[in-house]
Structure formats: C-alpha cells, structure tokens
N, C-alpha and C positions, 0 to 999 in steps of 0.2 A: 214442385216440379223436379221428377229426376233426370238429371241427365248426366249421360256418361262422358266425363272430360277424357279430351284428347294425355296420352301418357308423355309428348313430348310437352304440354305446360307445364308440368312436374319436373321434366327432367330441368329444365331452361328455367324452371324459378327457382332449383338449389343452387345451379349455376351463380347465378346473380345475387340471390343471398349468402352464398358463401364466403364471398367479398369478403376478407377481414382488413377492413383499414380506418382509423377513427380520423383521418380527415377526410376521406369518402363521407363516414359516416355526418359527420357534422354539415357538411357539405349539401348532402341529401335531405338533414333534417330544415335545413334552409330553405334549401329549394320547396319543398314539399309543404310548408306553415304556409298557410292560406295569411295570415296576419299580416307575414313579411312581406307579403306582395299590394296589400292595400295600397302605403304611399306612393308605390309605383302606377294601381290603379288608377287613384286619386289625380296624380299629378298627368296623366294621361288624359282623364275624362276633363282638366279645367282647359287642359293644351286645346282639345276638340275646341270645347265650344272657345276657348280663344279666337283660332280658329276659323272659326262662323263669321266671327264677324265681319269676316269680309266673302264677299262672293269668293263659288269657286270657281280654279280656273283648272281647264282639263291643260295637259302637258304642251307645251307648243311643240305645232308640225312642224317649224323649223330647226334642218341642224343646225347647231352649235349653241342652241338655245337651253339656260340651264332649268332643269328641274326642280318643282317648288313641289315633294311630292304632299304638304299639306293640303296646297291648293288647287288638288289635281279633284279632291273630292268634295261632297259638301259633309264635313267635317257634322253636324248633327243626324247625318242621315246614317253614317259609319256607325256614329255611339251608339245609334237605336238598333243598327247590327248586331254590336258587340253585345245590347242586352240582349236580345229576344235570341238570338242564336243560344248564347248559356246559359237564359235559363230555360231554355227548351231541352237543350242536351241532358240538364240537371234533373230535370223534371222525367224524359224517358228511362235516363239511370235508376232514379227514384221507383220508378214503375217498375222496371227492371229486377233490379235486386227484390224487392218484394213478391214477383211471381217465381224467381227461381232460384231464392235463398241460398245461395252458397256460402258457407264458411268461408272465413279469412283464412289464409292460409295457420298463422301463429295459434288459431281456434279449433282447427281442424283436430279430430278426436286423432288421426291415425298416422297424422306426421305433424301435430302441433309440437313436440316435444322436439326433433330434430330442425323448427323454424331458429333464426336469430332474428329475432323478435325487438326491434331497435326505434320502433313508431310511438305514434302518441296514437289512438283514433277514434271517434266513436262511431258505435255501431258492429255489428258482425257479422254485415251479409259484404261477400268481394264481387258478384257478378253485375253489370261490370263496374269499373273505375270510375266512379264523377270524376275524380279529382283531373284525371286522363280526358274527361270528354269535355270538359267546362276549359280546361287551359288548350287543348286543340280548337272547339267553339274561337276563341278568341285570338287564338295563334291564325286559323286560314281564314277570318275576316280580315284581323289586319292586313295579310299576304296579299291576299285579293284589292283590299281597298291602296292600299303603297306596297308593291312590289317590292321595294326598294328594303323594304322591312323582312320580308319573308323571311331571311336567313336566319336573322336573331331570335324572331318571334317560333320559327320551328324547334330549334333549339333548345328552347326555353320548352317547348312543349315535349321535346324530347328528354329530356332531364325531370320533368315532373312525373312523366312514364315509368323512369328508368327507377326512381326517389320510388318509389311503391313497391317497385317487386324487391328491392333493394332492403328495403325497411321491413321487409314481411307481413305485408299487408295486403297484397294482389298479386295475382297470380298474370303471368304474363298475357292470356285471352282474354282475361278482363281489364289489364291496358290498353289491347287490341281492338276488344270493342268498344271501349270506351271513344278512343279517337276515333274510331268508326262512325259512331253516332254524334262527337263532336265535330266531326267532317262534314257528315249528310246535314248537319242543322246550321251549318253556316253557309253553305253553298246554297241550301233552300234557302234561306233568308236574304242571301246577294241574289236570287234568279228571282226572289219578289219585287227587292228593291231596287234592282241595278238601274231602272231608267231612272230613277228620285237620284241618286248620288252625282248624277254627274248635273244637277239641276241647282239654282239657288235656292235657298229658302227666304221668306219672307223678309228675315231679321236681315238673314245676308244681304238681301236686295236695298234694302231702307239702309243700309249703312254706306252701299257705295253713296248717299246722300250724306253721309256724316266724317270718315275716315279714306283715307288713302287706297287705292288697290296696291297688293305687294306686284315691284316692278318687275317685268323681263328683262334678261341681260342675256349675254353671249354675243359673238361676232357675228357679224352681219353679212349676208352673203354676198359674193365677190362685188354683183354686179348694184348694192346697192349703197347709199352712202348716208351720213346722217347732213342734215340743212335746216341751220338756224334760221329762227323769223321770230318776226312779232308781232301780237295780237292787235286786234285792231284798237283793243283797252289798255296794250302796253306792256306785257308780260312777255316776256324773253322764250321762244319755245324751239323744239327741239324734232324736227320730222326727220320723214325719210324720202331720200330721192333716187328712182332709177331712171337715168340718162337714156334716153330712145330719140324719138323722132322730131318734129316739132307738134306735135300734138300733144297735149298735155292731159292728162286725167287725174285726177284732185279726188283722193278717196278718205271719207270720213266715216269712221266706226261707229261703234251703236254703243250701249251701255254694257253690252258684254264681250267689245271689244278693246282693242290696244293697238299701237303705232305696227309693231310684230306682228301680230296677227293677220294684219292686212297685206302682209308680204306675200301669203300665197293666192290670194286673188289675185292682189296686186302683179304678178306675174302674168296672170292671166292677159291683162292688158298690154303687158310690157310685150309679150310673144306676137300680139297686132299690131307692135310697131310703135306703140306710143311712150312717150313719158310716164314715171307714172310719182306723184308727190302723197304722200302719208301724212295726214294733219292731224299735231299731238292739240289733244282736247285735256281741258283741263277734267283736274280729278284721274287724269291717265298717266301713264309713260310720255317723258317729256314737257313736260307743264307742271308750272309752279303751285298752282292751284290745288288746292286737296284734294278737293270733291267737285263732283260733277254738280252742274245743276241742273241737267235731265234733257238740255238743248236749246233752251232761252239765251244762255249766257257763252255755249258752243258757238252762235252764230260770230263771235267778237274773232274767237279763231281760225275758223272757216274765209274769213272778211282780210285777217293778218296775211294769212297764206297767200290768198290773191295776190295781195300785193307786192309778196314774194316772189309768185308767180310773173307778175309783170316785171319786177328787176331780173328775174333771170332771162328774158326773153320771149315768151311766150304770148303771144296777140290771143287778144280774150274769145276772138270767132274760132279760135282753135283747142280752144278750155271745155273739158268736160267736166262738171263735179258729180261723182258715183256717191253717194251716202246710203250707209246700210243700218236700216231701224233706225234708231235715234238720228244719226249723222244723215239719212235721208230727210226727215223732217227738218233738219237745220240746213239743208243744203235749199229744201224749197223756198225757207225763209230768207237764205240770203240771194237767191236771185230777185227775190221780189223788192228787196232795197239795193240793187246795183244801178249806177248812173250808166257805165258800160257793161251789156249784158255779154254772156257767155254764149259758146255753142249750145249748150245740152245740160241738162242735170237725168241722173238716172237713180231713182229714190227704189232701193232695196228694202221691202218691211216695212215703209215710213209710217206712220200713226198720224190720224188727222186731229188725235186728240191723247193726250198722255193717259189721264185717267178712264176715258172711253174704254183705251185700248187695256187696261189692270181688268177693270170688269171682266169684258173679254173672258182675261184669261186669267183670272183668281177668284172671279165674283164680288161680288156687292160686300160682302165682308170682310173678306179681306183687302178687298180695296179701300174700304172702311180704315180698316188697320193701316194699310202702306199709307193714308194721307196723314194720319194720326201721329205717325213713325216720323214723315220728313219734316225737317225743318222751315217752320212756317215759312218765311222768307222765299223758299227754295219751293214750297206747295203754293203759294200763290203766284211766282212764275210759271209754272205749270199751269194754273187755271188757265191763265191769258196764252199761253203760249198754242197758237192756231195759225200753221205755215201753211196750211192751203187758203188761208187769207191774203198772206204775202206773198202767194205766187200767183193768185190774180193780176198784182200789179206786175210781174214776171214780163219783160219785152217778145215781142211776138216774133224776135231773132232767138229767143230760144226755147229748145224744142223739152218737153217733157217724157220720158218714161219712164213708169211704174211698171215696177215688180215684186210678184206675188206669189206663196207657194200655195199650192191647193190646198195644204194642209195647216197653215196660220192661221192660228186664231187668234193673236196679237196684231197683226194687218193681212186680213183677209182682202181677198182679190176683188170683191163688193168696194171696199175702198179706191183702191184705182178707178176702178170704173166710174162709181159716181164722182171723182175727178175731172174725170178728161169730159164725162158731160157737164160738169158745173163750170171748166176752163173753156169748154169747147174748142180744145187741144191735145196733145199726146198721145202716148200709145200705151196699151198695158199690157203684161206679159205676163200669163199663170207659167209657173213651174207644178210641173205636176208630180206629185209627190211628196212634196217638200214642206217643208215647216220654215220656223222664223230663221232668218240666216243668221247665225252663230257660227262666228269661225275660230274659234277657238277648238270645237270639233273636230277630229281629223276625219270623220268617215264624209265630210259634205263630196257630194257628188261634182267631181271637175268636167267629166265631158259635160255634163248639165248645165254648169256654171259657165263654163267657153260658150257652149251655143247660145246662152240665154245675154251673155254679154256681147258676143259679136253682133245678133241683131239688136239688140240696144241701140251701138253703137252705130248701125246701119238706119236704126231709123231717123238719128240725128244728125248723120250726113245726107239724108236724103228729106229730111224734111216731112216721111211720111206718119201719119195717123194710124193705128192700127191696132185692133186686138188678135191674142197669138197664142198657142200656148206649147210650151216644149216639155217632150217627155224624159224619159229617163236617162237616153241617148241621145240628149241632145238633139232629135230632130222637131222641127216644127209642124203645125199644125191647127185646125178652124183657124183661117187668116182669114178676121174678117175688117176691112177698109172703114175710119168712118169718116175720113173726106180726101180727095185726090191729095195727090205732093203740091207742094205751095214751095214759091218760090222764099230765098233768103230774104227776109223784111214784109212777107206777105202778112195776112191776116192769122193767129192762130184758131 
C-alpha cells in the first residue's frame, strides 16, 4: 500500500533522533526491552489476583473515608482487561504493518544513512508502533480501572513512545497510531466489561467465608459516634451510633456490606428523627471474628446490640431493626427468638433461603461450586439457616416489611409476597427499578430510598398491611390493603 507520509513526521523524527546523549541513550534502551518489564508484569498480575481474594469494594460514599484503590475493582476482571486489550492492539498492529509495510526509519533506502540507529529490533516494517499500542493498551486500563495510577502508568507509556523514535526505529505517526489503537482497544474492552469490575467473582465471594475483608478507616462524620457492645456469644464489638430521638433503628448489612457503608442510609433515617445504631457483624469492620458465617451466627450480634440497645435507653415498642440482604434475613431470625419483641423489622433483599437465592443468581453450577468452595461447617449452617421459620414465632406486636427491587434476582418481590401470605402479616414494597441493595455503590438512588423508607416506617407505626410499589422518585403507587390496621397487640 502506498501512502504518502505527512513531511512534518520526518522533520519531528530528526528532531528526537538527533538527541546525542548516552544516558538518554541507556535510559531509552531500558525503557524500550520488553524483558525488563516482565518482573514488573509478573509482580503485577500475582498482586491482582492477590487481590481477588477478597471481594471488592467500590470506594466509600463517605468523606474522609480512605481509599483502598485495590479494592475498588474486582482485581481478575481488570487482568483479563489488561490481556484482551493488548493483545488485540498487538494483533491490529500485526495486521497493520503487514498491509502497509513501511520501512523503519534506520532501513529506509533514502535517509537510512542520516538515522542514529541505537535499537535492537526485529522486523522491518514501522507503521504502526506495537510497542506504542501494547504499553498504551495497558497504561488506560490501569487508568481507568485505579485512577489513582494514571499518572505513572501514562508516563511509562509516554516514555516507551518517546524510546522508539529516539532509538531510530519509528517514526513519530507510527507512535501516534500506535496509542491510537492501544487507546480504542482498552476503552472497547472497559465499555464491555465495565458492569463485571465492579461485581465479585466467585472466588472473591467464597472467600468472604474463609479471610477477612480489608477494613474501612477515616473519621467519622460529625454527627456519628463509635458504641462498644457485645455479642450475645461474648465477643467485644464495635458499632456506630447517631444520637436522634427516642426511636431507635438497628441497621444490619448484608455480605456486601460494612458498619460505613450503612452511614448513608443510615442518614436517611436519622433526617426522620430517629436514632440510628450500626451492628458490626462478624467477618466486618468492628468484629473480632474473621469470617462471616453468611447469617446463622450474625444473629448472636444483632441479639448483643439489643441489649446494647436497652442499656442505653431505648424501650423495645420503639426498636426498629432495618436488615439489608443477609442482615434482613438475620434480623427476621432474631425477632422470632425475642422474649420482648420490637416495634418493626424492615428486611431489605432478605433471602428465605441462602442457596435458593445463589441459583438465582449464578445457577445450579456454580452454586454447585460456591457450596463446594465454603467451609463445611459454615455450608451446613446455611443449609438450616431458614428466618422465615423464626419469624413465624415473631409476636404479633411486631410489624413486618419486605423490601424488594423489581429488578432482584437474588430476592425477588415473589419472595415478600409469599411472606406476608404464609405470615398472614406485613407489608411489601417493590422498588421499581432497582436491584439487590448494595451500598457500597454510590449511584443507589436516595430520593427512592427516603420514599421507600419513610413508608416502611409508616407502615410500622400504624400497624397497616399493604402492598406498594415506589418509582424512581420516590412516589407511590397500586396500594393495595390486605387487611385493615390492627390495633398494638392485635392478631397479625
């Protein structure tokens, strides 16, 4: 293919080869040896799936909360980034230079003589640069997946550009295009993957059952505090408490939460006036405990706090417990062994079944694999573990509501339902739009979340029964009754 090159890549590649300096030179040759960059590879790709092994966590909504930018992504989703972007860049270059065979510069028949020729290379077509499109490929994944990184990793790719036309090897459009096409192949490859990176994977998921999550730190905002307690097994923990009204709401995370994370709901409630207290669940922030054990052994927590609860004041007819996913399902379990019941539990996601809910949402094989993966001991409290059993025995002084997003496929809104007709109690609320609540998140929807909590809350001071479902603004809608309001102590 001929093509007539632009005359300012010629002038701008003497420019930059005429460089005469031998610690440039040595410099460039460093840079440029694909070799010398392996143990950097290397030690990169074992960090990922280091990595892995713990879920990830997107960056906390809260200020002053610091940045883990490891666990902002899921660290095997990035790698598989990092390959398929360069070798795709490698692979058009490949194609590339093949249909429109350009001379190297130092090969060129009509100014090879006038090159300083300082490279090692094979090969002798320059249009355009791999070496330019494979270290860009890999420079705006990293950027993309930790920001935090971008400066160094452009850098590096700016230097690898620079080491080519330097060396007399490429001509400056074919560094040009080269990042060009290392550009388009990573950014194609994040707009494929970008909803898998912020997801756990399997491995990640089975090991919150084996290892620790890495914790949150940073100050806490003004208005909240941290409050020791202890489980009802005996372990020393560590919540949080924002001081409000006498109304107390008792919020329990799910498996892909933390004591922080619940700070910006938690707000939510606190802006209605009420208390609001943070229960550290083992395997989390604030608990001795390593690992979760998926909500069997949460309930000994949730049972601590209580009684937390009642030392600092708060009368149990004025106790709400909110539990989101996991922390829903252990909250239903523990009203149903309370001697004094509460006002309310309002079960966010809950799952009437842990492995029910895997199928769901990974299928029969790999829920296959996750039971495979957790540690027996910890898979057979999960068999048994069934909290709409024990909120049967739940006192007819308090009130149930389920919440569902229309879009969960981990606890779909069919769950609530056949609920409150098996309880022949509660109320259940579709979010419409919405998936599993994950607040780790920062895009969840807050007018959505106020509306869908303030009637919650409204159904448990008033005692009524009701299905609802709220849209995107927070307003409601098909209210339908399925028995009048009952009096405190009535029949649920």
């Amino acid at each position: 293919m001929l093509i007539a090159w632009p005359a300012w890549d010629a002038e701008l590649f003497f420019r930059i080869n005429s460089i005469d300096s031998g610690v440039l030179t040595a410099v460039m040759r460093t840079v440029t040896n694909v070799d010398n960059w392996i143990p950097f590879l290397l030690a990169a790709i074992i960090g990922l799936l280091w990595a892995g092994r713990t879920r990830p966590r997107l960056f906390p909504p809260e200020p002053g909360c610091r940045k883990r930018i490891f666990n902002s992504r899921n660290p095997r989703i990035v790698l598989l980034c990092l390959i398929v972007s360069t070798g795709l860049a490698d692979q058009i270059c490949y194609h590339f230079k093949h249909s429109v065979a350009r001379s190297r510069p130092f090969l060129d028949e009509e100014i090879g003589h006038l090159v300083e020729y300082r490279g090692d290379v094979y090969g002798n077509r320059s249009f355009p640069s791999a070496h330019s499109a494979n270290s860009a490929a890999l420079a705006v994944t990293v950027a993309l997946a930790y920001p935090a990184l971008a400066a160094p990793a452009l850098i590096v790719t700016f230097a690898v550009g620079f080491s080519r036309i330097y060396l007399g090897v490429h001509y400056p459009l074919d560094v040009l295009t080269g990042w060009g096409i290392g550009i388009s192949s990573a950014v194609l490859l994040w707009l494929l993957f970008r909803k898998l990176l912020s997801r756990q994977g399997l491995i990640g998921f089975t090991n919150r059952f084996r290892t620790r999550q890495p914790p949150m730190s940073g100050p806490l905002p003004e208005s909240w505090e941290e409050a020791a307690m202890v489980s009802a097994d005996g372990y020393r923990m560590t919540g949080l408490l924002h001081r409000g009204g006498d109304e107390l709401v008792m919020m329990v995370h799910g498996l892909h939460g933390d004591v922080r994370l619940m700070i910006g709901p938690g707000e939510i409630f606190a802006d209605a006036g009420a208390s609001v207290l943070v229960v550290p669940l083992r395997g989390h922030d604030g608990h001795p405990v390593p690992v979760t054990s998926g909500g069997p052994s949460e309930v000994y927590d949730v049972l601590g706090a209580l009684e937390h609860a009642d030392f600092l004041g708060y009368s149990r007819n004025r106790i709400i417990i909110y539990g989101s996913s996991m922390g829903g399902a252990v909250a239903l379990k523990v009203v149903g062994l309370l001697d004094i019941p509460v006002a309310g539990v309002i079960a966010h996601g809950s799952y009437s079944d842990f492995f029910g809910a895997s199928r769901a949402r990974l299928g029969a094989f790999r829920t296959w694999l996750l039971r495979m993966l957790i540690p027996r001991s910890l898979r057979n409290g999960l068999d048994r573990f069934r909290p709409l059993e024990y909120a049967w025995a739940a006192s007819a002084a308090t009130s149930l509501v389920f919440i569902h997003g229309s879009r969960d496929r981990i606890s779909p809104v069919s769950i609530g339902r056949e609920a409150t007709a098996l309880l022949s109690a509660g109320s259940v609320i579709e979010v419409e739009g919405a998936g599993h609540p994950v607040w780790s998140r920062t895009d969840w929807n807050r007018e959505q979340v106020k509306g869908v909590t303030y009637k919650a809350m409204e159904f448990i001071h008033l005692r009524e029964y009701c299905s609802i479902s709220v849209d995107g603004q927070g307003n409601f809608r098909n209210l339908r009754t399925y028995q009048e309001t009952v009096t405190d102590g009535g029949e649920g």
